[in-house]
Biopython code that builds the backbone (N, CA, C, O; Angstrom):
import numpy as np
from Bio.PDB.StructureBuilder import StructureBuilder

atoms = [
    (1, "UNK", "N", (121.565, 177.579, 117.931)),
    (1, "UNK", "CA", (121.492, 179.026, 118.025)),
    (1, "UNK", "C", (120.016, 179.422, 117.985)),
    (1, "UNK", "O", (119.342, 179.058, 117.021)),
    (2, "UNK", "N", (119.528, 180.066, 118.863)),
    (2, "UNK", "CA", (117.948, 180.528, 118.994)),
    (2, "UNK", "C", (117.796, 182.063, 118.525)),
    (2, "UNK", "O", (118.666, 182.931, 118.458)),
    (3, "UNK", "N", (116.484, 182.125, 118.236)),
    (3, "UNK", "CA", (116.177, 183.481, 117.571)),
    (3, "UNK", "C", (117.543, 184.613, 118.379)),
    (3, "UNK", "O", (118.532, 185.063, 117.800)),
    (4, "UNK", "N", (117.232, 184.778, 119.525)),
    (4, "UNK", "CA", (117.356, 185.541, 120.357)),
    (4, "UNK", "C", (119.086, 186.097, 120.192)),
    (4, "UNK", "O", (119.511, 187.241, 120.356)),
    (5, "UNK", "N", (119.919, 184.749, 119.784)),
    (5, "UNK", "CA", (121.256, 185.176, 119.092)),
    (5, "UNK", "C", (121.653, 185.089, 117.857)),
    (5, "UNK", "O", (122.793, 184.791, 117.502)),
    (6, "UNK", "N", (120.275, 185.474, 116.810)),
    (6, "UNK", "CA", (120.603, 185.534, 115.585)),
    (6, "UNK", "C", (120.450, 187.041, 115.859)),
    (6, "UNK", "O", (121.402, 187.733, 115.499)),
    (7, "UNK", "N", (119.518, 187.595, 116.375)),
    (7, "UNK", "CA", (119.499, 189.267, 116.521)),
    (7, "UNK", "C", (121.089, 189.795, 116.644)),
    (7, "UNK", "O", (121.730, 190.585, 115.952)),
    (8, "UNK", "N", (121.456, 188.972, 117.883)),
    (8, "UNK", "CA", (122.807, 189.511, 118.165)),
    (8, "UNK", "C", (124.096, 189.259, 117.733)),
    (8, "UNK", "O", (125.141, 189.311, 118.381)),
    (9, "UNK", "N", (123.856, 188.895, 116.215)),
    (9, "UNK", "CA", (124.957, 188.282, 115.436)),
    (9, "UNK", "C", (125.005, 190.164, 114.694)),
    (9, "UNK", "O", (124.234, 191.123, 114.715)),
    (10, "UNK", "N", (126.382, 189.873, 114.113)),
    (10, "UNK", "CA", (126.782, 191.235, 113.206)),
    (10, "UNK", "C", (126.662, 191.137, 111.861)),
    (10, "UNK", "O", (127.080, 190.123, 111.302)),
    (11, "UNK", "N", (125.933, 192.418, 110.961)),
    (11, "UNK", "CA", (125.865, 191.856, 109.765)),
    (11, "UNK", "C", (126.721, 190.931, 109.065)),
    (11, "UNK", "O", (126.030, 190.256, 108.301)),
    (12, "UNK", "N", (128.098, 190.585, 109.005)),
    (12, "UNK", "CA", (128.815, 189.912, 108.224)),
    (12, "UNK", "C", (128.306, 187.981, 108.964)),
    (12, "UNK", "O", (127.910, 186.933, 108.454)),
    (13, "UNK", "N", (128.585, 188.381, 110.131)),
    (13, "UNK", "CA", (128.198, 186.754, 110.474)),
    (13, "UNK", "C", (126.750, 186.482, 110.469)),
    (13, "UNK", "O", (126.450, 185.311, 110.701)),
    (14, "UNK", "N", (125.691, 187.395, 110.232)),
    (14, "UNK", "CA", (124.098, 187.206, 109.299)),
    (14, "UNK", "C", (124.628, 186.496, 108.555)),
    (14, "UNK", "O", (124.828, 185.338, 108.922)),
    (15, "UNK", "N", (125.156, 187.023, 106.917)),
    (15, "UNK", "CA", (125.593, 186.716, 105.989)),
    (15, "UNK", "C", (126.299, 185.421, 105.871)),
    (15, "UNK", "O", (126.178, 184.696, 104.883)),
    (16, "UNK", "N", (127.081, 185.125, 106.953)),
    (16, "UNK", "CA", (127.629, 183.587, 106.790)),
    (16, "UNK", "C", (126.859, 182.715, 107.671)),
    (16, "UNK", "O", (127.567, 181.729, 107.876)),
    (17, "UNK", "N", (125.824, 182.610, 108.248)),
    (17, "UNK", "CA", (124.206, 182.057, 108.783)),
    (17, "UNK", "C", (123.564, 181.790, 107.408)),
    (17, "UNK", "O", (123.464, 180.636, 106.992)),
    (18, "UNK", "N", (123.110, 182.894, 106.671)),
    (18, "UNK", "CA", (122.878, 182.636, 105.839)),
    (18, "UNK", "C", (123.286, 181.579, 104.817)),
    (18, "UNK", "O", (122.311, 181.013, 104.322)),
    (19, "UNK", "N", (124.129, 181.286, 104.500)),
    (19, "UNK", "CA", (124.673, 180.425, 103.514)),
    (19, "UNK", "C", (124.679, 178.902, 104.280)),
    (19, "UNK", "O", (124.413, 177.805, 103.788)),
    (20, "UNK", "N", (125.039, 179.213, 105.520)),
    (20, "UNK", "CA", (125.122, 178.025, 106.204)),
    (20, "UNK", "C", (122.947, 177.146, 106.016)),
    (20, "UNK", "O", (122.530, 176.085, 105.550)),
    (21, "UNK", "N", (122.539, 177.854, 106.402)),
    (21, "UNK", "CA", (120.718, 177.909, 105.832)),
    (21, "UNK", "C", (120.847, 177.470, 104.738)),
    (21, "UNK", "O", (120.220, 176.432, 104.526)),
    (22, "UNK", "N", (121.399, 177.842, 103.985)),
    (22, "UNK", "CA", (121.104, 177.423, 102.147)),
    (22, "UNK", "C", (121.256, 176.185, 102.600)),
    (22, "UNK", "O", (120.224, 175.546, 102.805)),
    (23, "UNK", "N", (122.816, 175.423, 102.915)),
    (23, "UNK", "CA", (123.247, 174.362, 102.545)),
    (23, "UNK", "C", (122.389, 173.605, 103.775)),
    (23, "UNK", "O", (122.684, 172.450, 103.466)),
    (24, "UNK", "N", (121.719, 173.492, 104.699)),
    (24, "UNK", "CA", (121.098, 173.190, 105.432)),
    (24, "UNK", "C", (119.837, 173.011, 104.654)),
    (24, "UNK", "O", (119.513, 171.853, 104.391)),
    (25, "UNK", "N", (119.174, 173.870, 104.300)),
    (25, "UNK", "CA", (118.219, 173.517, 103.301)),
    (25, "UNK", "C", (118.073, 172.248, 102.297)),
    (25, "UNK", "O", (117.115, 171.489, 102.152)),
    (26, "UNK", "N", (118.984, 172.261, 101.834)),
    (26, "UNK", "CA", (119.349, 171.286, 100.331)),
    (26, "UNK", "C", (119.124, 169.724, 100.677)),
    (26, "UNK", "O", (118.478, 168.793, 100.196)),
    (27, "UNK", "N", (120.342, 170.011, 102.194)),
    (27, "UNK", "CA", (120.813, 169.019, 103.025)),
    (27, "UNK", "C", (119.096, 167.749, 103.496)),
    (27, "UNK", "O", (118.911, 166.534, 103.425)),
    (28, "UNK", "N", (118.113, 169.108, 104.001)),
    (28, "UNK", "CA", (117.004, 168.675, 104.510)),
    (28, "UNK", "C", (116.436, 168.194, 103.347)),
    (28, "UNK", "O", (116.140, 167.073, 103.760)),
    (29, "UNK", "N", (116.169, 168.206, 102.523)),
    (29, "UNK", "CA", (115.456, 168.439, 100.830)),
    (29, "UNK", "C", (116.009, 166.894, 100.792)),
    (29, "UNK", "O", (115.255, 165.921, 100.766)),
    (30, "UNK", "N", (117.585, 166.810, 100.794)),
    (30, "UNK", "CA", (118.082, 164.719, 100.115)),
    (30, "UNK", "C", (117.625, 164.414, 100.808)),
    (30, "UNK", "O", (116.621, 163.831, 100.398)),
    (31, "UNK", "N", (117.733, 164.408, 102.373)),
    (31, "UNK", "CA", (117.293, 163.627, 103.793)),
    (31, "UNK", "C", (116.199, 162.896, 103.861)),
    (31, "UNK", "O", (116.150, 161.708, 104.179)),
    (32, "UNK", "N", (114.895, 163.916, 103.425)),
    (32, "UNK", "CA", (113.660, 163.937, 103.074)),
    (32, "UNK", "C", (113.731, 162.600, 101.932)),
    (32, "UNK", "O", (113.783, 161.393, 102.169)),
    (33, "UNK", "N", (113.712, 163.310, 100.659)),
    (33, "UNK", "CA", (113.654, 162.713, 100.191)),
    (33, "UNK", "C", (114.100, 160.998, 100.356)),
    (33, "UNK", "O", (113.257, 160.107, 100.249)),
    (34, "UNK", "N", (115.435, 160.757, 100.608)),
    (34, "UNK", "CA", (115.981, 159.370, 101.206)),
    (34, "UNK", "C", (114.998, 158.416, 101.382)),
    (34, "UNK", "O", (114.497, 157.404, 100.891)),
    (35, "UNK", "N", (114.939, 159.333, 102.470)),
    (35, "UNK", "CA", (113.671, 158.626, 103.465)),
    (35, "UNK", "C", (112.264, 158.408, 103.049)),
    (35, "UNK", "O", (111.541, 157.563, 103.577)),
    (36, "UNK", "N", (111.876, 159.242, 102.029)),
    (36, "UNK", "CA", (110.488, 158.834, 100.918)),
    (36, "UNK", "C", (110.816, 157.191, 100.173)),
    (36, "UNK", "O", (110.100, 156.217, 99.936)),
    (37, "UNK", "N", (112.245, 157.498, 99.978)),
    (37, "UNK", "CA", (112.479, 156.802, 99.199)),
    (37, "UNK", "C", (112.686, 155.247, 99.818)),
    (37, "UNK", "O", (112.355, 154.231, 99.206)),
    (38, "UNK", "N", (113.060, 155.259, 100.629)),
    (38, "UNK", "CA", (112.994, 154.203, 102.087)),
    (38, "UNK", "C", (111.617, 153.079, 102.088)),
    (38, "UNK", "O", (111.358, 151.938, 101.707)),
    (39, "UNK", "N", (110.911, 154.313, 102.831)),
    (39, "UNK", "CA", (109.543, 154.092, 103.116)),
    (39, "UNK", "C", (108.471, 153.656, 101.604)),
    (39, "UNK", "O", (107.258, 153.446, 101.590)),
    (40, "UNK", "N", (109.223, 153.636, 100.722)),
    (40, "UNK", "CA", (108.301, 153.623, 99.804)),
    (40, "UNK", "C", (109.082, 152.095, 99.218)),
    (40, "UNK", "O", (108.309, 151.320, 98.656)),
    (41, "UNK", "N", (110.143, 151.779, 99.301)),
    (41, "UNK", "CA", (110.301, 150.437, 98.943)),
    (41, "UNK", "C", (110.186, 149.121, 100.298)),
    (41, "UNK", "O", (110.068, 147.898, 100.217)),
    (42, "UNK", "N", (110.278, 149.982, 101.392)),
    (42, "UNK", "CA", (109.437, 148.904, 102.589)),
    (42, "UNK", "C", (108.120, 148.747, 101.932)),
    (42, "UNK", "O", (108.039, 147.846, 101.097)),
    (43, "UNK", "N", (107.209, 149.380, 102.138)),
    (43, "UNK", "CA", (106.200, 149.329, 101.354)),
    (43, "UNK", "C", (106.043, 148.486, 100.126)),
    (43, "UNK", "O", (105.235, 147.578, 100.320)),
    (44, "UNK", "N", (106.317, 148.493, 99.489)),
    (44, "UNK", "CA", (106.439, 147.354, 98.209)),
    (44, "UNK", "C", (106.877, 146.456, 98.735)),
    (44, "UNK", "O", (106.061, 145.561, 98.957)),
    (45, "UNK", "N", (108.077, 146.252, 99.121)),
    (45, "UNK", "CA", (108.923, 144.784, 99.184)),
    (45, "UNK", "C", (108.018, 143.690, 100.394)),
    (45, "UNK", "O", (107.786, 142.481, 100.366)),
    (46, "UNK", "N", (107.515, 145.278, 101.868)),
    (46, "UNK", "CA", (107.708, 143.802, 102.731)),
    (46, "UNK", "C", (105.988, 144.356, 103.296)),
    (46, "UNK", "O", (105.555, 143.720, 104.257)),
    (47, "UNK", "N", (105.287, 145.212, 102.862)),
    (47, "UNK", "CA", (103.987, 146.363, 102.974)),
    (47, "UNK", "C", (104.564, 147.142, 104.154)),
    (47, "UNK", "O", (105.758, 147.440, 104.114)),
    (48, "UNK", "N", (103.777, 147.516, 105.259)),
    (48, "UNK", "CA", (103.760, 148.722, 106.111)),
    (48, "UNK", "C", (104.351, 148.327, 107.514)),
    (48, "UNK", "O", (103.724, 147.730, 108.389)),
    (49, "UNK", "N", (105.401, 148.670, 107.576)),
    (49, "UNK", "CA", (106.001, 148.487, 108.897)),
    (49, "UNK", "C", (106.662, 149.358, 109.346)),
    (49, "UNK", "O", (106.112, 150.444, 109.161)),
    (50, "UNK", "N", (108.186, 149.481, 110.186)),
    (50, "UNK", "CA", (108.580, 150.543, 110.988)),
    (50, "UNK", "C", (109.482, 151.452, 110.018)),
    (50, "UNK", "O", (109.673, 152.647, 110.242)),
    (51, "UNK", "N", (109.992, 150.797, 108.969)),
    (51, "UNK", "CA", (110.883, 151.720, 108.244)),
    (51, "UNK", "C", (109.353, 153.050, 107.030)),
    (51, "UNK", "O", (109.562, 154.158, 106.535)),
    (52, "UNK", "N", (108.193, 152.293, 107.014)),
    (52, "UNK", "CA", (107.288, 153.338, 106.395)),
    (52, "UNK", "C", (107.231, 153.958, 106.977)),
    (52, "UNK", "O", (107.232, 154.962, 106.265)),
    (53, "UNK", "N", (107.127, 154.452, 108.480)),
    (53, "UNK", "CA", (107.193, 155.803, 108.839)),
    (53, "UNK", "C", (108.845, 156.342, 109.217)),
    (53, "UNK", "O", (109.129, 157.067, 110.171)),
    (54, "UNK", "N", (109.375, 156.037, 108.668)),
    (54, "UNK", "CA", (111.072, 156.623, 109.122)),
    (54, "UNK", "C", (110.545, 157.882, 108.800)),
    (54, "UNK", "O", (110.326, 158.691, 109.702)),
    (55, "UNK", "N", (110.242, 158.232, 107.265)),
    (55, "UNK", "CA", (110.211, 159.917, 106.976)),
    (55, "UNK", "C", (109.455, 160.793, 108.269)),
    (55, "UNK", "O", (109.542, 162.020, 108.299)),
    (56, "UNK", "N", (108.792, 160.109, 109.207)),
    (56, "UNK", "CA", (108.200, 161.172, 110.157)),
    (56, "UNK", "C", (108.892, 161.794, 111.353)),
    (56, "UNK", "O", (108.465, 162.697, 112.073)),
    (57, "UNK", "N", (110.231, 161.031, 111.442)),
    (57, "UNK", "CA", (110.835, 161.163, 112.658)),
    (57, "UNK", "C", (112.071, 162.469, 112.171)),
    (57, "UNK", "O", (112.912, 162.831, 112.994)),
    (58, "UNK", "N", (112.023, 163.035, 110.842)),
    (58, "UNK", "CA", (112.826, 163.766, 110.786)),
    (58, "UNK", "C", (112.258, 164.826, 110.170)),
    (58, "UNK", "O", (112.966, 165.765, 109.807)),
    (59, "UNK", "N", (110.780, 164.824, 109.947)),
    (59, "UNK", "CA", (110.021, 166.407, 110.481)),
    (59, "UNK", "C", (109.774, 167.489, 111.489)),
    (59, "UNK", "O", (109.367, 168.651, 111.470)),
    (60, "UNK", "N", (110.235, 166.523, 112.477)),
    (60, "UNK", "CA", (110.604, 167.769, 113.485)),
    (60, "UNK", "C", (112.078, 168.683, 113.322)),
    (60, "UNK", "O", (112.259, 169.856, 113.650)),
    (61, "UNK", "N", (112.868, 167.902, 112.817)),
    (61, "UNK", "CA", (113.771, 168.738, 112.810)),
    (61, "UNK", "C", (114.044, 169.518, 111.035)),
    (61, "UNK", "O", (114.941, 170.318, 110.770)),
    (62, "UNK", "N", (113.494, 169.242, 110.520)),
    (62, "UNK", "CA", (113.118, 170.431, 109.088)),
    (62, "UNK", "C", (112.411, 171.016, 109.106)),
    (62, "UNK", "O", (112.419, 171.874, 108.224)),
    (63, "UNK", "N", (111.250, 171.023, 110.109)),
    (63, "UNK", "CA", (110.390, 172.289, 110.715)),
    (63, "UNK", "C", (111.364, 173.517, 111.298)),
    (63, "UNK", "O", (111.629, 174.686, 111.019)),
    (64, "UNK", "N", (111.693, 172.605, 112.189)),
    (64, "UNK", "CA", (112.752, 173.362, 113.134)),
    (64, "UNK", "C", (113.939, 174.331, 112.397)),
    (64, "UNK", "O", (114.112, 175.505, 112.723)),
    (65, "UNK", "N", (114.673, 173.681, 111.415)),
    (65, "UNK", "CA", (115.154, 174.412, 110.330)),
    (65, "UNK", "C", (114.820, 175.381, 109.481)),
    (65, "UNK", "O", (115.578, 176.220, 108.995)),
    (66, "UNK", "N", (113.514, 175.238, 109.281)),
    (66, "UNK", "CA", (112.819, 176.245, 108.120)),
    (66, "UNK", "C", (112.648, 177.209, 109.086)),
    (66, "UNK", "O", (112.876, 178.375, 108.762)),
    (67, "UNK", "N", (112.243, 176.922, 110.365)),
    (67, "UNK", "CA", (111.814, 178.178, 111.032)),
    (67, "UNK", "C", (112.907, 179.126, 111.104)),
    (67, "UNK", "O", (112.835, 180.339, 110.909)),
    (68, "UNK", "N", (113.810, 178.518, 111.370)),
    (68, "UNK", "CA", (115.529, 179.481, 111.847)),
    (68, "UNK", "C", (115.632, 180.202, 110.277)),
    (68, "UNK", "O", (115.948, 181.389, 110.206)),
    (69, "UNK", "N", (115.446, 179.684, 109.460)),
    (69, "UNK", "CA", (115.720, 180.043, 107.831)),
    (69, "UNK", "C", (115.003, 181.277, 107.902)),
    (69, "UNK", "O", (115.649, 182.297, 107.661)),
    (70, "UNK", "N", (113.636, 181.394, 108.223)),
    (70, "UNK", "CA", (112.622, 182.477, 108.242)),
    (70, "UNK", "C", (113.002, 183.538, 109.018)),
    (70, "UNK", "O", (113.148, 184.653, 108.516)),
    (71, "UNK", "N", (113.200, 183.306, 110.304)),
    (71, "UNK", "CA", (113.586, 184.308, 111.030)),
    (71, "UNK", "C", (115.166, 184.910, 110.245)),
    (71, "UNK", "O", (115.220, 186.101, 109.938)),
    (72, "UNK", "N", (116.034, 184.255, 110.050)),
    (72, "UNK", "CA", (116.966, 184.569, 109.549)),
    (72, "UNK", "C", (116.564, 185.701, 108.785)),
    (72, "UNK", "O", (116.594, 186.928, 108.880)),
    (73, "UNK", "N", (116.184, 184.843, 108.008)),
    (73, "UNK", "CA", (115.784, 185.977, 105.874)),
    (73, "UNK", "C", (114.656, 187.128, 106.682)),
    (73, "UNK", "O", (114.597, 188.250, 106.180)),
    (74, "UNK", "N", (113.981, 186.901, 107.635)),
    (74, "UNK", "CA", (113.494, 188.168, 108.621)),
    (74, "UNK", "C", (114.468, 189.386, 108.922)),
    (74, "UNK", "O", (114.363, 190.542, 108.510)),
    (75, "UNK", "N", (115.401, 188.859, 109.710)),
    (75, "UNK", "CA", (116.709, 189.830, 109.981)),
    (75, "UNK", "C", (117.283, 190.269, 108.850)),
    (75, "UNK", "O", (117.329, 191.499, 108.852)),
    (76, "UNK", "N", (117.751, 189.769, 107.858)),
    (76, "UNK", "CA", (118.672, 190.279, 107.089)),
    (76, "UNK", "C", (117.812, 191.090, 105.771)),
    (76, "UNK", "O", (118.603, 191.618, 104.989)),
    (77, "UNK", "N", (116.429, 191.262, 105.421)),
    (77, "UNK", "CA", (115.286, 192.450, 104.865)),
    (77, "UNK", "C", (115.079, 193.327, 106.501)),
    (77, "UNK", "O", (114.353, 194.313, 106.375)),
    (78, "UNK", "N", (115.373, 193.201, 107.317)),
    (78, "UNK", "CA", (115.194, 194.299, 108.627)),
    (78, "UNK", "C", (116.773, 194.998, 108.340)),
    (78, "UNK", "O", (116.967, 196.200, 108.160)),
    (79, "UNK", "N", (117.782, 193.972, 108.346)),
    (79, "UNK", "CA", (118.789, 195.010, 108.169)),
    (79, "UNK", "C", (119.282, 195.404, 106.611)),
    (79, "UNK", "O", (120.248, 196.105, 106.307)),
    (80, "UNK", "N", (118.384, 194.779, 105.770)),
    (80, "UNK", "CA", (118.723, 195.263, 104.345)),
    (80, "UNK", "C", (119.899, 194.837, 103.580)),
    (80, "UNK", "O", (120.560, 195.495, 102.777)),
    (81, "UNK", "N", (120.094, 193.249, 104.086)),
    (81, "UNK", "CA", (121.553, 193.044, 103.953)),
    (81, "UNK", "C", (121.238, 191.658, 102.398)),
    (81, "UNK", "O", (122.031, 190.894, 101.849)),
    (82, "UNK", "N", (119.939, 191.868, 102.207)),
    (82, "UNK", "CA", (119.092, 190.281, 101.183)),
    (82, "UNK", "C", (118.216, 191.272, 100.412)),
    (82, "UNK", "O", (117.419, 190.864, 99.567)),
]
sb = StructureBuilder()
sb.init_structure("model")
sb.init_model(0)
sb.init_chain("A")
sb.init_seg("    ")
for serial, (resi, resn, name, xyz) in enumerate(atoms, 1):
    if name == "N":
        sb.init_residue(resn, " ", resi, " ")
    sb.init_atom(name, np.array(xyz, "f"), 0.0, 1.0, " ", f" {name:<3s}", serial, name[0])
structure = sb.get_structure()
């Protein structure tokens, strides 16, 4: 869903975007982490190889997430609904 049809969502389905964002959030937050956690025992066990950069291949898409989050929490202080 792109900016362009979060505008054209109705306040109540804002509101359930919203929540869906929260848990998307959290979701990105273990993911992340995982993957620190990954990369950081390649590192010890075997030093620097392809699993140390795993955590980079899933910054594009928690960028990508936070941004939709922003615009979101944008719309819903425009319509006064947060």
């Amino acid at each position: 869903m792109n900016q362009k049809e979060l505008v054209e969502l109705t306040n109540d389905e804002l509101l359930q975007e919203a929540k869906k964002i929260k848990s998307t959030a959290i979701f990105d937050a273990v993911i992340i982490g995982f993957l620190i956690g990954v990369a950081a025992f390649s590192v010890v066990k075997k030093g620097f190889g392809l699993l140390t950069f795993l955590p980079l291949i899933y910054i594009p898409i928690a960028v990508k997430n936070k941004a939709k989050s922003k615009e979101l929490e944008k719309l819903l202080k425009e319509r006064n609904l947060k």
